[in-house]
The first five atom37 places (N, CA, C, CB, O) and aatype in JSON, in Angstrom:
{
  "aatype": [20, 20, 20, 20, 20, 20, 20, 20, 20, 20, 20, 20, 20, 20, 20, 20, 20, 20, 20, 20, 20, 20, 20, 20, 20, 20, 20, 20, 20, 20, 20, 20, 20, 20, 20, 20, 20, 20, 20, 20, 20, 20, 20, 20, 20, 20, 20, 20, 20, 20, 20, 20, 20],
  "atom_mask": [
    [1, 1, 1, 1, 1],
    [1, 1, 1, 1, 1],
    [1, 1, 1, 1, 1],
    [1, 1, 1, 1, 1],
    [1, 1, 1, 1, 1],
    [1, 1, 1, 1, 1],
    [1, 1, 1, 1, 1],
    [1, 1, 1, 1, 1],
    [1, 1, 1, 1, 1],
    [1, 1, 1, 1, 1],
    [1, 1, 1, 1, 1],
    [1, 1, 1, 1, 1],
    [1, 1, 1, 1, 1],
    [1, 1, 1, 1, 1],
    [1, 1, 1, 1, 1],
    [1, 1, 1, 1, 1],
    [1, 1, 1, 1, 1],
    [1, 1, 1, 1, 1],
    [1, 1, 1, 1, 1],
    [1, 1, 1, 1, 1],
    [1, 1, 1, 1, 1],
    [1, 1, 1, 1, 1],
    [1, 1, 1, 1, 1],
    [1, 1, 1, 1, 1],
    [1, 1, 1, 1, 1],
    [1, 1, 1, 1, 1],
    [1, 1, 1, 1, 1],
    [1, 1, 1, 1, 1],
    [1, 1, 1, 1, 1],
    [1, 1, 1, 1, 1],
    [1, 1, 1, 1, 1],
    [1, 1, 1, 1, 1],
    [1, 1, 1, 1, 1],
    [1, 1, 1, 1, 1],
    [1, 1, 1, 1, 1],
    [1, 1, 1, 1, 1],
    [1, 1, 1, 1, 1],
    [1, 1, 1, 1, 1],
    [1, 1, 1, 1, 1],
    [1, 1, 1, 1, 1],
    [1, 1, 1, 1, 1],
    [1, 1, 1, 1, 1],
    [1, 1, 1, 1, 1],
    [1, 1, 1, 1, 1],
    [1, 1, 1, 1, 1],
    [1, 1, 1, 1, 1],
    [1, 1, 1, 1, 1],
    [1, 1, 1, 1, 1],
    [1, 1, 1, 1, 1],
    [1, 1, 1, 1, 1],
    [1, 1, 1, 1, 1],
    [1, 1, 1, 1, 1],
    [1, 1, 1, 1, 1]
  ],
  "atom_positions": [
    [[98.78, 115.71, 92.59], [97.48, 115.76, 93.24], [97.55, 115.03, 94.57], [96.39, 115.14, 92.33], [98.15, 113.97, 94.72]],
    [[96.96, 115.59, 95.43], [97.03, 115.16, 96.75], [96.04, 114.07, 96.77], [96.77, 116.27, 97.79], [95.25, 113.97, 95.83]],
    [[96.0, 113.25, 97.75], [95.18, 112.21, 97.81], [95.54, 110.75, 97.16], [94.09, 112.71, 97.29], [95.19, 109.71, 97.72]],
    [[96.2, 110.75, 96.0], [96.74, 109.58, 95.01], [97.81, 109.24, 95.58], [97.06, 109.88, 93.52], [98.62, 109.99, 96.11]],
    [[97.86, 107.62, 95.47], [98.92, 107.17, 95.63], [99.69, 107.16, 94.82], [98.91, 106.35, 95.97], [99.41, 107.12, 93.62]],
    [[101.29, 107.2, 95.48], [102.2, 107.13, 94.3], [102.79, 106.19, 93.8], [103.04, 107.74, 94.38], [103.13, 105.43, 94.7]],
    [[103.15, 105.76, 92.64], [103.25, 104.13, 91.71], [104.57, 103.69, 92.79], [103.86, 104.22, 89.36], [104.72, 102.47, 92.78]],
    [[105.62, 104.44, 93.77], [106.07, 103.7, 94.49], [105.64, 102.85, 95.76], [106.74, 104.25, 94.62], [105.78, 101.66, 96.04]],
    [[104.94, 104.13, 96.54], [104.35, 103.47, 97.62], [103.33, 102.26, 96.72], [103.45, 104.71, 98.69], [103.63, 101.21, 97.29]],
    [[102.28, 101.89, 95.61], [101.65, 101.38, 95.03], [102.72, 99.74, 94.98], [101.25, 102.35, 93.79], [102.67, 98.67, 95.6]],
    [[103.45, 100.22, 94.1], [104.67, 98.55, 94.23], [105.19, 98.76, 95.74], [106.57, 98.53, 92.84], [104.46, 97.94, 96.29]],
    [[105.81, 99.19, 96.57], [105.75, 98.37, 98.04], [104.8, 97.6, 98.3], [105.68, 99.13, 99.16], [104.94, 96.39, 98.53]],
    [[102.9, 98.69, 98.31], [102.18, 98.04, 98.89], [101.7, 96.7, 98.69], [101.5, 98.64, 98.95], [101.03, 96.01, 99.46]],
    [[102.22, 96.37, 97.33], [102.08, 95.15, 96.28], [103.25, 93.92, 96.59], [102.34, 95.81, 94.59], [103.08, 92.71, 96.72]],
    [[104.29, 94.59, 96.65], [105.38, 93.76, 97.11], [105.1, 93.47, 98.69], [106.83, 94.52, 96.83], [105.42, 92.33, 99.01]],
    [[104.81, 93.92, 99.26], [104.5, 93.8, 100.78], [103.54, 92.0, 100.97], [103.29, 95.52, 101.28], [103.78, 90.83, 101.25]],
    [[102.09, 93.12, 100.48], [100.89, 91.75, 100.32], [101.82, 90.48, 99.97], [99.53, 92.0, 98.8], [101.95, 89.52, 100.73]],
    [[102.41, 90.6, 98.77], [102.68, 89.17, 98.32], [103.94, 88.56, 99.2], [103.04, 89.17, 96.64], [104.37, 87.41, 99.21]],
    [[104.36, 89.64, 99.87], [105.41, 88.78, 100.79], [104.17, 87.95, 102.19], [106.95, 90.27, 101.68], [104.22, 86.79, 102.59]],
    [[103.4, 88.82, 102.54], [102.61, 88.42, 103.79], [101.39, 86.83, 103.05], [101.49, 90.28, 104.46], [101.13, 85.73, 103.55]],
    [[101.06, 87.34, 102.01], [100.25, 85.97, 101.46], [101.29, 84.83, 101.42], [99.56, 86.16, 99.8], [101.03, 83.72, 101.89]],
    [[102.3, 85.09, 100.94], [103.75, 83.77, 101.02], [103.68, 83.44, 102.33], [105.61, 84.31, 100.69], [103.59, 82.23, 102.56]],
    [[103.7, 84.13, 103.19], [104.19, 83.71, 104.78], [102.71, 83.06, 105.29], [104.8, 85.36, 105.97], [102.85, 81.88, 105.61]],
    [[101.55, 83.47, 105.41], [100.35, 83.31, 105.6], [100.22, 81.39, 104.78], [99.46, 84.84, 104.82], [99.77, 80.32, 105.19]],
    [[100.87, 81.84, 103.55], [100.12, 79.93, 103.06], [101.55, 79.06, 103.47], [99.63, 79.54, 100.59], [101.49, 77.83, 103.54]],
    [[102.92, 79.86, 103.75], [103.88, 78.67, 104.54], [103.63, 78.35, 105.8], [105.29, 78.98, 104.66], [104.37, 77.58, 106.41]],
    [[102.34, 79.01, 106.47], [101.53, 78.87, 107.72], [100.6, 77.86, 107.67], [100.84, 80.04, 108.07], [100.64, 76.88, 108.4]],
    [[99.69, 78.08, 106.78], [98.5, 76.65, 106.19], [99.42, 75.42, 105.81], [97.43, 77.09, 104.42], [99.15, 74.33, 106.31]],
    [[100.45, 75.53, 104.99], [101.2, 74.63, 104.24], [101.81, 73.73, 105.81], [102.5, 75.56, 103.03], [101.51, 72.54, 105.82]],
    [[102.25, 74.02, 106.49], [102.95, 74.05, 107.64], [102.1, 73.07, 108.23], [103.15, 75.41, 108.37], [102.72, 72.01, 108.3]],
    [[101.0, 72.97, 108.65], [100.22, 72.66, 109.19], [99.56, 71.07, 108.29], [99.46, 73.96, 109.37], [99.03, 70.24, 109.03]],
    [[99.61, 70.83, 107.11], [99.02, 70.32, 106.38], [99.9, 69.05, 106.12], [98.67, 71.17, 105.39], [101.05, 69.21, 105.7]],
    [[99.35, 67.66, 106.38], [99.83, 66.4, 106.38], [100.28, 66.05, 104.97], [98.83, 65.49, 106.92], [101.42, 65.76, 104.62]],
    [[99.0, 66.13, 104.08], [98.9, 65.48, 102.66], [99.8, 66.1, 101.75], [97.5, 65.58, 102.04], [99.53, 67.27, 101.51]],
    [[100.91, 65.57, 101.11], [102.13, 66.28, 100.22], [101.62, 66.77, 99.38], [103.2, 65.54, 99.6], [101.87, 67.95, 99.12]],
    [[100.54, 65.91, 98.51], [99.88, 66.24, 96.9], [98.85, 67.76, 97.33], [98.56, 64.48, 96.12], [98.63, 68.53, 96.4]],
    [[98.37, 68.04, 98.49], [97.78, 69.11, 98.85], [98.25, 69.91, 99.18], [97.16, 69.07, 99.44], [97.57, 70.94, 99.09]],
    [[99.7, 70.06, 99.8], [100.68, 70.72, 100.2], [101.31, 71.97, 98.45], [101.85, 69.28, 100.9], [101.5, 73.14, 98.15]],
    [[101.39, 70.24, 97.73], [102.12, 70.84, 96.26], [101.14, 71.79, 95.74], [102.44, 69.59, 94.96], [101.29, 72.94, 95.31]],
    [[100.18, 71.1, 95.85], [98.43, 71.89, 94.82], [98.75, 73.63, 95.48], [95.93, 70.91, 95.8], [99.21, 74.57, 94.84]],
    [[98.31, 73.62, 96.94], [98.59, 75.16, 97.42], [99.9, 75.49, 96.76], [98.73, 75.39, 99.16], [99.74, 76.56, 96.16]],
    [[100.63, 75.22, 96.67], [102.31, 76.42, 95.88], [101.44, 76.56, 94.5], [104.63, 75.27, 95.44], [100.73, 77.53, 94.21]],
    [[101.6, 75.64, 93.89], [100.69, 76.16, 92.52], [99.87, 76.63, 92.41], [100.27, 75.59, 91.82], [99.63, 77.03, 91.27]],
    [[98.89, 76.9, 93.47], [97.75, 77.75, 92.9], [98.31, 79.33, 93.45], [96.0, 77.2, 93.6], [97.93, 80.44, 93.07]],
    [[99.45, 78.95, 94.59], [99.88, 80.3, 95.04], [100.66, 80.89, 93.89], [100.77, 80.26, 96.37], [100.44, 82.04, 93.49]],
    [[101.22, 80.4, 93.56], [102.57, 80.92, 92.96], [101.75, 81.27, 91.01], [104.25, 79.22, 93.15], [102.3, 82.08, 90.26]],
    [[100.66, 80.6, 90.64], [99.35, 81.24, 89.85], [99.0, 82.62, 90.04], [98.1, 80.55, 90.23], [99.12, 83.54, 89.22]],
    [[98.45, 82.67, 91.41], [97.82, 83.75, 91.82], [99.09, 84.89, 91.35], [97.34, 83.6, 93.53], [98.95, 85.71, 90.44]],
    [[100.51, 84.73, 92.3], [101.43, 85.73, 92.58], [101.74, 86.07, 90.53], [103.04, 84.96, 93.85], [101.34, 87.19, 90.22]],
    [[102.31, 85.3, 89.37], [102.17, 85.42, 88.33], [100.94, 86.03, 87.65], [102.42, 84.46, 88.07], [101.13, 87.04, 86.98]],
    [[99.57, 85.48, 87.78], [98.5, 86.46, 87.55], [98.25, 88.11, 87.73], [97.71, 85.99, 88.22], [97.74, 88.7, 86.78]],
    [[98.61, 88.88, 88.98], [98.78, 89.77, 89.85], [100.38, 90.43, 89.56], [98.51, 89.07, 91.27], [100.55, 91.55, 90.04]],
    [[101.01, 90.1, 89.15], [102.2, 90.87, 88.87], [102.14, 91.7, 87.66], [103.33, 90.02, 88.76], [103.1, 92.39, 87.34]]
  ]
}
């Protein structure tokens, strides 16, 4: 059927996001003084990326 995506392009477009959200919070992270706030963002990232897979 025309119009549907296909479950490959679907996992790129999935694998893609989660590469650009990684790069996007080593951007915030980057920027951010406090270590214990630094650690908190990977864990709630790396939550999110496990949740979503």
């Amino acid at each position: 059927m025309q119009g549907f995506i296909s479950k490959q392009i679907m996992q790129r477009l999935i694998s893609n996001l989660i590469i650009l959200s990684k790069k996007v919070l080593q951007l915030r992270v980057s920027t951010e003084k406090d270590v214990d706030t630094t650690e908190s963002m990977w864990e709630i990232q790396h939550q999110h990326v496990a949740d979503n897979i």
